[in-house]
LUMMI-601936 format. One record per residue: x, y, z of N, C-alpha, C in turn; residue in three letters. Coordinates in steps of 0.05 Angstrom, whole numbers, plus 5000, padded with zeros to 4 digits. Atoms other than C-alpha are relative to their C-alpha. Example, Ala and Ser with C-alpha at 12.3 -4.5 7.8 and 13.67 -1.06 7.14 Angstrom:
BEGIN
501849765000524649105156501850245000Ala 498449764999527349795143498550225014Ser 
This chain:
BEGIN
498750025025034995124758502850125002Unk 497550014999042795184750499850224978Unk 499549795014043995904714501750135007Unk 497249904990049496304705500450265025Unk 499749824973046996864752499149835024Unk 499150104968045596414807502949915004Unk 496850104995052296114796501950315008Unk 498249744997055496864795499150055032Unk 500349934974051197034858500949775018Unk 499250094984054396554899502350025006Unk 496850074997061496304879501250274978Unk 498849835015066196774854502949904981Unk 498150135011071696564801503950264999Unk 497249865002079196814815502049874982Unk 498750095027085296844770501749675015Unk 498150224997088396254802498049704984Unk 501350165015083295884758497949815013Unk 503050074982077395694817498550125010Unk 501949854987071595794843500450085025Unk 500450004966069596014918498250145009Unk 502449844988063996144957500150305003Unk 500649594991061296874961497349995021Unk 502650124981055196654994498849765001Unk 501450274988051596135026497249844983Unk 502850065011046695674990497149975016Unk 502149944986042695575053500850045031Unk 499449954973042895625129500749635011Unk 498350194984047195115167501149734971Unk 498250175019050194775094503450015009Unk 497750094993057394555109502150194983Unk 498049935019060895035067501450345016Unk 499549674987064995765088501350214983Unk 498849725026065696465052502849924995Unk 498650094995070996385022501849784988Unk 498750265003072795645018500349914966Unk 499650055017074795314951496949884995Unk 502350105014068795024899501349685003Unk 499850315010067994184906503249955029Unk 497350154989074493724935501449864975Unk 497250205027079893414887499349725008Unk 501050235005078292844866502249774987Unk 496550224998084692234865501950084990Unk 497350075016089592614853500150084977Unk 500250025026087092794783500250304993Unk 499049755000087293514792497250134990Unk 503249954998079293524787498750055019Unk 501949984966074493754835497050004995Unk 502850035004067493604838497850085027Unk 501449924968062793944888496849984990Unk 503150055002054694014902499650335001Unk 501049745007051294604881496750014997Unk 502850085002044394634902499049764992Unk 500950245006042993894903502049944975Unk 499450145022046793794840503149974993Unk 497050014991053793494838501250024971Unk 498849885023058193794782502350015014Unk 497249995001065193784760500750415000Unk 498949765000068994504774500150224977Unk 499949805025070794634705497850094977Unk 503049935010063394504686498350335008Unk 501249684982061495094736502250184984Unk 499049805011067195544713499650034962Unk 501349935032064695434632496850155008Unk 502949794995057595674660500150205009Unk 499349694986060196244699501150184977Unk 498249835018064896494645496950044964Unk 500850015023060496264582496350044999Unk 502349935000052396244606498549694991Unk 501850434993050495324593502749974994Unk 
């Protein structure tokens, strides 16, 4: 289930207004401490990544991190 403390225990939100990994969701997933949340998406200045199976928009994760659904 997608909650705001698993979302805190992973990605961490800085002031430049994104996420980024703090830890790993599992062993050998494609991602590094670190790296930005999701990829930009055409250009639009959106980014949409996978979060435990479940693919969400950025600013969706940073309203659950900051706000709790």
């Amino acid at each position: 289930m997608l909650t705001q403390e698993r979302v805190k225990e992973h990605l961490e939100y800085r002031d430049d207004g994104h996420l980024y990994w703090k830890k790993m969701t599992k062993r050998g997933c494609n991602i590094k401490l670190g790296q930005s949340f999701g990829t930009l998406i055409n250009n639009t200045g959106y980014r949409r990544g996978s979060f435990f199976k479940l693919n969400k928009s950025e600013h969706h994760m940073v309203w659950l991190y900051h706000r709790g659904y």
